[in-house]
Each structure stands twice: as C-alpha cells, then as structure tokens.
N, C-alpha and C positions, 0 to 999 in steps of 0.2 A: 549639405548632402546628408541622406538621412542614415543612421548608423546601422551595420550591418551585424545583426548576431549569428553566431557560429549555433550549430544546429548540436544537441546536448543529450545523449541520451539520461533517461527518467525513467527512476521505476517509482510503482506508487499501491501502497499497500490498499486494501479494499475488506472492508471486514460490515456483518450486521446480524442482528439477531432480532429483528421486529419486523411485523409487516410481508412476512415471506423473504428469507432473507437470500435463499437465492435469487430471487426476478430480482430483487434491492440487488445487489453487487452483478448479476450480467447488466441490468438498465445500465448502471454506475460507469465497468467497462465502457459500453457503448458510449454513454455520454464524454468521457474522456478523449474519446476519439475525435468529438465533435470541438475541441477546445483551438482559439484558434492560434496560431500558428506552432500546432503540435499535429502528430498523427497517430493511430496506436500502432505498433508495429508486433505485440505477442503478449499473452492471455496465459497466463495459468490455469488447470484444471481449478477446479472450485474443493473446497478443505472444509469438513466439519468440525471445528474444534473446541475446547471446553474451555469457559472462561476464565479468564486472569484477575486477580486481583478481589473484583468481586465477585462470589462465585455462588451467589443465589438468585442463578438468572439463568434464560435459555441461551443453549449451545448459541454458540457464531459460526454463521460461514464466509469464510475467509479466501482472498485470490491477491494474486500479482498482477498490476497489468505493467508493459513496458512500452516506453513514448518516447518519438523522437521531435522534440522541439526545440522553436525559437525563446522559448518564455524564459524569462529571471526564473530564480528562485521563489524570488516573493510574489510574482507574476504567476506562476502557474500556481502557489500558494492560497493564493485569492481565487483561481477558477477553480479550484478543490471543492474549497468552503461555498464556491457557489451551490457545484452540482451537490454537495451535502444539504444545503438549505431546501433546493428543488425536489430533495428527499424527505423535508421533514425532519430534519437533522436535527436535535432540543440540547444542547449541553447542562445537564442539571448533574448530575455528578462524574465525578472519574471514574473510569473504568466500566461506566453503568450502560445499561440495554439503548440500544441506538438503532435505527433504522438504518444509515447509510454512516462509516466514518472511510476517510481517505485521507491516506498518511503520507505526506512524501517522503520518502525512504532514502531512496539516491538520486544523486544528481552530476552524472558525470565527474563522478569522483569529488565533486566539492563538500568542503568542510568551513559549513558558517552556523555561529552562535548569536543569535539575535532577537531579539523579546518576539514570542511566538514563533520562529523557524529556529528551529536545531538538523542538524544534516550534518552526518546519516543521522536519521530517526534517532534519538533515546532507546537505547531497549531492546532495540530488534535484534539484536547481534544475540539477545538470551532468549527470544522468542521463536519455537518451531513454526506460529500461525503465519510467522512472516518467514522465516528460511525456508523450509517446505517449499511453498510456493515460488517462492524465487531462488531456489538452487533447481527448480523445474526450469524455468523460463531461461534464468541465467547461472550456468551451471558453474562457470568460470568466474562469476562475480566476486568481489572481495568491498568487506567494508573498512572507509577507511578507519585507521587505528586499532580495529580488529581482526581483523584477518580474512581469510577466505570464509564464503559459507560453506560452503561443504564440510570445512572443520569445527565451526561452530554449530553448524546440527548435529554433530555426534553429542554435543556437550549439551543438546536439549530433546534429546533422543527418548527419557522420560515424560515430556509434554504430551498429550493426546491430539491427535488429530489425522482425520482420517480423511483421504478425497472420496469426494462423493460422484465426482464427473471427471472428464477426462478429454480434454480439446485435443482437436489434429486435424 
C-alpha cells in the first residue's frame, strides 16, 4: 500500500538581482506552483532591498511565496534547485549576484540539520528581506527557536527594504 503524506504547509523565500529581477522571482512564484504535489496557496508583494553581506552589487528583489504540499523536506528541496537551474542559477560565490535563488524557509514547523537543508533557513530570523515578506503573507508565523516574526522585525527594522508592488 502506497504511503500516504500529510499535506505541510511551506514557505519559501525568492530573492534576485540579474536578468530583471522582478519577471526572475514572479516566473519563480509561478513555477513553484507548478511543482508536483504542491500547490501555491499566497504570494507576497515583491521588496526591493539592499544587499547582504556583499554589497557591491545591484539591489535584490525579494518575496515570500506560501505552499501547500505533499513533498519531504529534501524533496521539495531538489524542485527548488530545479526551478533555480531553469533560471540560470550559477553558484560561484556567497552572497553574490544571482538571477533566481529560492530558500526553504519553513516547513510546517520542522526543524532538520542535514548536509545542504537547514530548517528554518539560517539567518532569516535576522533578515528583513525575508521577515518583511513573510510577516505579509504570514502574519501569525513563528520561527522555530526564534520566536515570532513580527518581533523579530522590530529587531531588523534598520535593514532597507522597500515594496515595490502590492498583490490582492
């Protein structure tokens, strides 16, 4: 009998700065919706914001999308890095200019360490590019070991980032 997975919701960060980087992160959205046994179920406004880490590079714009699927962790992990590849996705340094990058963020509260998935995401908890957009979508969310976002965006309230659109 073939086994049955409990349906999970997923958020999943979307960020780019090459190539038009808004058409790159709505294509992106869409694609995710197309992943299978997932669906999208809410989109954040799209965030212009200034880079991290390296920061002699052009702005990012950045969104949340929220999904409800069947997939693993490491299963929806793998159709990430697809639709990034389908983007031209290059990984030659950290932090550096990317056309498409797509982060798993959450995953129905779980919390795994494992070579290549970390969950929640590294980081996000101190980054606006990612709270911003997902204290939009999910206002109520909390990450685990960290707290709520809505209180951790106070605590990145210095970041820059501005929306640039506005979905409804």
């Amino acid at each position: 009998m073939p086994r049955i997975r409990r349906l999970q919701t997923a958020h999943v960060g979307l960020g780019s700065n090459l190539e038009d980087p808004a058409r790159q992160v709505r294509q992106g959205i869409e694609e995710l919706g197309r992943l299978p046994r997932t669906r999208l179920t809410a989109r954040s406004s799209l965030y212009r914001t200034a880079p991290v880490g390296k920061l002699d590079q052009p702005d990012f714009v950045n969104a949340v999308a929220v999904l409800e699927t069947e997939l693993s962790a490491r299963e929806l992990l793998q159709g990430l890095l697809a639709v990034e590849a389908r983007h031209g996705r290059v990984r030659t340094e950290p932090n550096g200019p990317r056309t498409l990058d797509l982060d798993l963020l959450l995953l129905g509260g779980q919390v795994i360490h494992e070579p290549g998935l970390d969950l929640p995401h590294p980081r996000m908890h101190e980054r606006a590019f990612v709270l911003l957009p997902l204290a939009e979508v999910s206002p109520d969310a909390s990450i685990p070991g960290h707290g709520r976002v809505a209180d951790l965006l106070a605590r990145a309230a210095d970041q820059r980032a501005t929306r640039i659109d506005a979905e409804g």
